[in-house]
N, C-alpha and C positions, 0 to 999 in steps of 0.2 A: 274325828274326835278320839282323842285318848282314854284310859280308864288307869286311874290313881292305883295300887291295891290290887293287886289284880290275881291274889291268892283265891284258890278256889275253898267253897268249905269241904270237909274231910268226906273221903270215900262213900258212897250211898245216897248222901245228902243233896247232891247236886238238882233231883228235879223237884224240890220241895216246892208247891206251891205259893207263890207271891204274888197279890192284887194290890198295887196301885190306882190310886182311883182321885183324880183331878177333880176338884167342883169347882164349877165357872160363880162368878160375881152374881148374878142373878139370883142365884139360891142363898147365896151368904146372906144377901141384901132383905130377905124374906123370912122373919124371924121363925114363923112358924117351920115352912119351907125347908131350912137349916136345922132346928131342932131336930125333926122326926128325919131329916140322913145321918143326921152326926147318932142315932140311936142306933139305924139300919147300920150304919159302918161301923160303932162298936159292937155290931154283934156279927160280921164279918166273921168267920173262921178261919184258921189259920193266920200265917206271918201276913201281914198290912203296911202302908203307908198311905198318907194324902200329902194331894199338893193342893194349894188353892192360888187362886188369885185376889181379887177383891179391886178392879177398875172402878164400880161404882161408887164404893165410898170414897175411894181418891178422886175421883172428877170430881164429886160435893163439896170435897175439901177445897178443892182448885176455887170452884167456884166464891166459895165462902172468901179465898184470899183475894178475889179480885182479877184471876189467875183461868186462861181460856183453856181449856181440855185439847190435843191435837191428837187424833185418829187418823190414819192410813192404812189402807188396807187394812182395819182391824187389829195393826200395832200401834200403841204410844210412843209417841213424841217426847223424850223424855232429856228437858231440858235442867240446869240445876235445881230451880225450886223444886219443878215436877218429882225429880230423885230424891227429894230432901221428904216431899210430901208423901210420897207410895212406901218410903224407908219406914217414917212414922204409922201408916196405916197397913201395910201389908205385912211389917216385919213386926209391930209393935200392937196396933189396936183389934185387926182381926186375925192375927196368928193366936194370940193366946187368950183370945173371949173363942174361939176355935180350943185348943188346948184345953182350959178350964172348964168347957162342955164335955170333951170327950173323957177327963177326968170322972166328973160325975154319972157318965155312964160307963163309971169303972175299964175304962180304957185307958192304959198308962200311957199317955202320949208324950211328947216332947217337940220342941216346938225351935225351928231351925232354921236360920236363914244358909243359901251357899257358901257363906262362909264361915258359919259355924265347923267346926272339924275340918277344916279345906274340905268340905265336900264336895262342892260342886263350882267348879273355875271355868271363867269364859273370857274374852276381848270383848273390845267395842266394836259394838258392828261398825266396819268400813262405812263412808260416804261414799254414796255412790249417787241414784239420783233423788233420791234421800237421805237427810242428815237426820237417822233417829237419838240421836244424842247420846246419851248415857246408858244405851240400848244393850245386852248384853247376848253373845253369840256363844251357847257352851260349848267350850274345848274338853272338862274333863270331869268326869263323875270318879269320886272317890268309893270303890266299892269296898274297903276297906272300914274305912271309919263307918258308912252308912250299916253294914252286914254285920259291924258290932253292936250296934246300937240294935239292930232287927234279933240278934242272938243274945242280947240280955232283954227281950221280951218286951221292951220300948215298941211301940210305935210313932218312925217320924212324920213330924206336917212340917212341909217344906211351904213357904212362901216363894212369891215369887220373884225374889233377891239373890245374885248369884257374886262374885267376885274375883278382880284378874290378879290376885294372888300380889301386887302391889300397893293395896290398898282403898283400890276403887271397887264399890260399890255400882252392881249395874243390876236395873230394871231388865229384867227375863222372861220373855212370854210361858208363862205357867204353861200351857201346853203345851209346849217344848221340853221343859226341865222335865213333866212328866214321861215325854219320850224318850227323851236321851236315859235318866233315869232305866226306865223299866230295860232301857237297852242292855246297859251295864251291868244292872243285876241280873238280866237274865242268862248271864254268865254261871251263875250259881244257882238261881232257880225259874221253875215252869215260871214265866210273868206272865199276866191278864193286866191288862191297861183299859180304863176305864174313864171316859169322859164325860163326866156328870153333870147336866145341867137342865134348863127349864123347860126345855122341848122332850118329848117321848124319845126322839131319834132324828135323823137325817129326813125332814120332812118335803115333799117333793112341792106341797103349795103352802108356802109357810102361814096363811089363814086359816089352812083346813091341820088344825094337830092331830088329825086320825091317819093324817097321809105319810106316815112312817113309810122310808125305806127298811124294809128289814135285812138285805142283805146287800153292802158293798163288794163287788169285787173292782180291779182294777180298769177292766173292760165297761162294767157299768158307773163306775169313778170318772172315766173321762167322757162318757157319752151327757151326763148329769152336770159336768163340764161345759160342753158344747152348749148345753140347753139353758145354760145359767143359773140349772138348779143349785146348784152348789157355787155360793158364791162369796165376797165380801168374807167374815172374820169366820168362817165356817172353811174358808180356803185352807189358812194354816193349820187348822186343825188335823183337816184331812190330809194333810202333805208330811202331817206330825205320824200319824196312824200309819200309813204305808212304811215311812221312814223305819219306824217300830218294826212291822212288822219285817220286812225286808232284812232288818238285825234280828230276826231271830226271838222276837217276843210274838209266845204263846198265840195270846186271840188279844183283841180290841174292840171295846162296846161303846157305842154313843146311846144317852139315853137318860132320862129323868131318875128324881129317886126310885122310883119302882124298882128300877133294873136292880137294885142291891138287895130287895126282898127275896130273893128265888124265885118270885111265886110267878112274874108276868116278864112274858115273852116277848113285847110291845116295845123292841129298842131297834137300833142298829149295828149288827155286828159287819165289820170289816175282816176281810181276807184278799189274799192277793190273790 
């Protein structure tokens, strides 16, 4: 993968702190849930962004047209209606009811799809032994456009719609853009990537939520592996995190709202 922009910002400034922080569909979906992060995230310190995604209220939609939801491995199927359907819900209904919350708790956000400012460009993922349709693979993070927007004091929310600079509109797994993302910036600064969602952390018996792993490294990644702890839509995740890390971003936390309070230690950090 490429990086658009690829101006550094000026002398000293280079390891400014930057936290990126993904929330998965679960918490979107949970009003309260949502409320009291999007509070913890604008009180966040320092330069910011989010990316979300939002599968759950697109499969309702699906449902409601008649329209069967298709999962693999924890990515969607993303055939024309499906892209027409996650266009309107991810770029349109929960980007900026997302937006307009972070607004009111005085957080000037701005609300972006990949192809807003060519920020972020991908292809269609190849067929291979799956045809994920409209499925989008990023080639290129615009650190440029993105790092102005972060230097006039914006904070962006990225959905999870990216663009092959043609005109297509492709469906991009939010935990990705978040990776490639914190990749590219961390060109210019310290990045923390943070994947927010309904579980504590990387849980070892997902019945028991006190069974947090609190510390990944790679050696315990593949053994977690073997044992099928780590499995199904928690796969890409983790393949996202390494990825991350291995470019050169900071740390990476999995973990519920709490982990944004400071206060509790109850996540999962990854290191190589």
């Amino acid at each position: 993968m490429s990086e658009s922009g690829t101006e550094h910002l000026p002398l000293g400034e280079e390891s400014r702190g930057l936290s990126i922080v993904k929330i998965g569909g679960n918490v979107i979906e949970n009003k309260s849930e949502l409320s009291t992060f999007l509070e913890l995230f604008a009180q966040l310190e320092g330069v910011k962004m989010l990316v979300h995604g939002g599968g759950k209220k697109a499969s309702e939609v699906l449902h409601r047209m008649g329209l069967q939801p298709k999962m693999v491995g924890g990515r969607r199927i993303t055939d024309t209606a499906t892209l027409e359907v996650v266009t309107m819900v991810y770029g349109g209904l929960t980007n900026k009811n997302i937006v307009a919350a972070l607004q009111a708790n005085k957080c000037n956000a701005i609300g972006l799809s990949g192809a807003d400012g060519n920020s972020i460009r991908a292809h269609k993922r190849p067929v291979k032994e799956i045809d994920y349709g409209f499925a989008g693979d990023v080639d290129d993070v615009n650190i440029k456009t993105i790092s102005s927007l972060l230097e006039a004091n914006l904070v962006p929310v990225f959905c999870a719609l990216t663009h092959d600079g043609k005109g297509q509109l492709l469906n991009t797994n939010a935990d990705t853009i978040a990776s490639e993302v914190a990749i590219a910036l961390s060109k210019n600064y310290e990045t923390t990537l943070y994947y927010c969602f309904e579980k504590k952390g990387v849980l070892m018996d997902v019945s028991n939520e006190n069974s947090v792993v609190k510390h990944i490294n790679s050696q315990k990644y593949q053994q977690l592996l073997k044992e099928g702890i780590i499995a199904d839509g928690m796969l890409p995740k983790m393949q996202n995190c390494f990825r991350a890390l291995h470019k050169n971003v900071h740390k990476v936390c999995i973990g519920d709202i709490s982990m944004l309070d400071g206060k509790s230690n109850v996540f999962t950090t990854i290191t190589l």
